[in-house]
N, C-alpha and C positions, 0 to 999 in steps of 0.2 A: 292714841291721843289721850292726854289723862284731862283731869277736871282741873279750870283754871287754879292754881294755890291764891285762894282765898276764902273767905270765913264759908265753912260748910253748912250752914247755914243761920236762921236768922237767930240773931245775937244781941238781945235787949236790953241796954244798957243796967240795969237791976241782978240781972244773971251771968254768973259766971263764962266764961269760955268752954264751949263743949260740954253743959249740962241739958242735953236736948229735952231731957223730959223735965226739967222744971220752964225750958225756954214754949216747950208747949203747952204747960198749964198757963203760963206768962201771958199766950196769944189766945189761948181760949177764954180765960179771964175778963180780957181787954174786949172780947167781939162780944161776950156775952152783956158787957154793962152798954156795947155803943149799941145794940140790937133794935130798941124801938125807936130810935132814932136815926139809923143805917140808914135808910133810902133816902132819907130829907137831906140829911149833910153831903152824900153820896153826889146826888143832881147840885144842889147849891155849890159847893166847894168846889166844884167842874164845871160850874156855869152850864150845865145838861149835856156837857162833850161824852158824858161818861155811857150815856145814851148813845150815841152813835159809835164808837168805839165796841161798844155789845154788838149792833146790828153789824159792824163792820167783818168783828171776830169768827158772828153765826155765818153771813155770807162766805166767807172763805173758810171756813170748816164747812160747810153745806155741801163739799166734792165728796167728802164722806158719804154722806148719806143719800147717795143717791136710788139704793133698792131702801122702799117703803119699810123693808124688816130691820133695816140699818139703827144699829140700838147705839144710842149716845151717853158717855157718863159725864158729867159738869162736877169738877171736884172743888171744897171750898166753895159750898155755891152760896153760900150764905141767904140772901133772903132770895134769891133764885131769878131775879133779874136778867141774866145769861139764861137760863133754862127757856124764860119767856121771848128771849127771840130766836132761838131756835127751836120754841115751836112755831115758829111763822114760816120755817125753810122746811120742816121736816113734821110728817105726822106720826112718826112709830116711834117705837121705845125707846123712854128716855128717864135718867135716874139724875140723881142728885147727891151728895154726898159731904155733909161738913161735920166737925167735930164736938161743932157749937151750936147746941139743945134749941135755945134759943131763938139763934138766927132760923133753924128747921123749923121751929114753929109759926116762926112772919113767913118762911117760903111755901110753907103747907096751904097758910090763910089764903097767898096771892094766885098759887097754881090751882087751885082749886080741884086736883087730883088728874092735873095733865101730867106730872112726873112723878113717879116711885121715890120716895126720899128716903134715906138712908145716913145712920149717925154714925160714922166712921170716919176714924185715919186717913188721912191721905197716903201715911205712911204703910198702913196695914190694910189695905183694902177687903173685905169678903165678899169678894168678887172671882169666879174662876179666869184662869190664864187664858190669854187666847181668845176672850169671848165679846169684846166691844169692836165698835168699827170706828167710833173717836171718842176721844176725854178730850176736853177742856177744862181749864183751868184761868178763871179772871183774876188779879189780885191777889194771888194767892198763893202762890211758887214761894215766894219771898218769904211769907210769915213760917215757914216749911221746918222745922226741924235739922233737918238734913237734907239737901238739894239735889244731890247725888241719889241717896235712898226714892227720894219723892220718884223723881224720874224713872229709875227701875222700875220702881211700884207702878208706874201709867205703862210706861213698855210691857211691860208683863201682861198685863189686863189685857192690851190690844190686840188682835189679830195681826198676822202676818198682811201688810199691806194697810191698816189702820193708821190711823191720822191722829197727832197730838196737836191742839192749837192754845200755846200759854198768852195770856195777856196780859203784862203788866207795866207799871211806871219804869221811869226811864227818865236820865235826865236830858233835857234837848242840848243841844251842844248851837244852835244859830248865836251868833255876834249880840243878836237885840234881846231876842227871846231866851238864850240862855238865862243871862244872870237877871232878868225879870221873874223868872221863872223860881231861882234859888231865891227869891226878895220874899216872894211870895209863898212858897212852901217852906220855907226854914225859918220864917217869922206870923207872917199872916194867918195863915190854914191850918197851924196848933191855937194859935190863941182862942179863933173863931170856933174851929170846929171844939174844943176844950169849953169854950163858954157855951155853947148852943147843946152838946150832949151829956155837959157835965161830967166828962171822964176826959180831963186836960193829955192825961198821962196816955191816954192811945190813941192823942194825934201827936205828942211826941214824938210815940213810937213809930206810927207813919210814918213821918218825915225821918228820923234817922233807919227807917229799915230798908227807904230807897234808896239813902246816900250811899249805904254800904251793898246794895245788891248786884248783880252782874249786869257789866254794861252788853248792849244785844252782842257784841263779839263774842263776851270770854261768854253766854248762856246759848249761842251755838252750837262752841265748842263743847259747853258743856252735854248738849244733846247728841252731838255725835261721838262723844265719850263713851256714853250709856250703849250706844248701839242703835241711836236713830239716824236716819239717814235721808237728803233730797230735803234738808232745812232752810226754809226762807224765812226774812222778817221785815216789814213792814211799818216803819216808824210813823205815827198817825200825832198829828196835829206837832207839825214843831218837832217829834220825838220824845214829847210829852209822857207817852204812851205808845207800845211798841209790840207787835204782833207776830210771833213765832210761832211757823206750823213745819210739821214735821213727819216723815214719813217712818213706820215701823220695816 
């Protein structure tokens, strides 16, 4: 099965086609200016769905971790939000992982040294093969470089029998909720979130890096491309928001 033919990954309107590494200074850029303001717009602009959506993600990756030594990686964790509900499912080793200096240092303030953080790649992990029992991944797939690579990159890290759980937007496809939904993300949630963080141009980017991301079909397909396998997903509030876990 190959990877659905569509953009390999995310592709910011300022950058060329297929220049991944200026397309990932483009997103580190962008997370590095929304940083002190990240968890305010995050809750508000979600009306706190974004909250449950985490506790949702941590519950069903929580099949993972069920021996205490069960070591989890949160990739993209940015100010570590995900890491703190799963430490409420899991007490043993847990790491963190984003690209962005910044956001590591709001997730450092808030865990207050319940996870091992770590400035790395999603694409390049320094991490051995083989050695995790799950990675997740909230929001974060999408802003990815390369979509195909990314995945490798978590399949590899995992254990034979380890668990991938990605969560991200999605467009609802209901009659009412749909195009209520395009009214509001493709007009409302840049202008606000632009005014409220002062970086307009990375809730642009938001909103067009959902339009163009894989709908839960073709990022299925795309998982069992890679070589995972026994993939479910879970569309949360509407299909707003859409929960893929997957087995290595």
């Amino acid at each position: 099965m190959s990877l659905p033919t569509i953009t390999p990954g995310t592709s910011p309107a300022d950058v060329p086609p297929g220049d991944e590494a200026t397309a990932a200074r483009y997103v580190r850029q962008i997370f590095a200016r929304v940083a002190p303001r990240y968890d305010l717009l995050n809750h508000l602009l979600s009306f706190q769905i974004d909250r449950y959506w985490r506790r949702f993600t941590a519950e069903k990756a929580s099949e993972a971790l069920v021996l205490p030594t069960a070591r989890a990686l949160d990739l993209c964790c940015g100010t570590g939000d995900l890491l703190l509900a799963l430490g409420r499912v899991h007490s043993g080793p847990m790491f963190g992982a984003d690209f962005c200096r910044p956001m590591l240092v709001a997730a450092a303030a808030k865990l207050g040294g319940h996870a091992r953080l770590i400035e790395a790649d999603a694409l390049a992990l320094p991490v051995a093969s083989g050695s995790l029992d799950l990675v997740t991944i909230a929001f974060g797939l999408r802003n990815l470089a390369n979509y195909r690579n990314g995945l490798q990159e978590m399949r590899r890290v995992l254990r034979d029998g380890g668990r991938l759980a990605v969560l991200e937007f999605s467009q609802p496809r209901g009659r009412l909720l749909g195009p209520m939904y395009k009214l509001y993300f493709r007009y409302v949630l840049p202008r606000l979130g632009g005014a409220i963080s002062g970086a307009a141009n990375a809730y642009r980017y938001l909103q067009q890096s959902v339009d163009k991301f894989l709908s839960p079909e073709e990022l299925s397909a795309a998982m069992l491309a890679v070589g995972f396998r026994q993939v479910r997903y879970w569309p949360l509030t509407g299909g707003i928001a859409v929960l893929h876990v997957a087995t290595k």
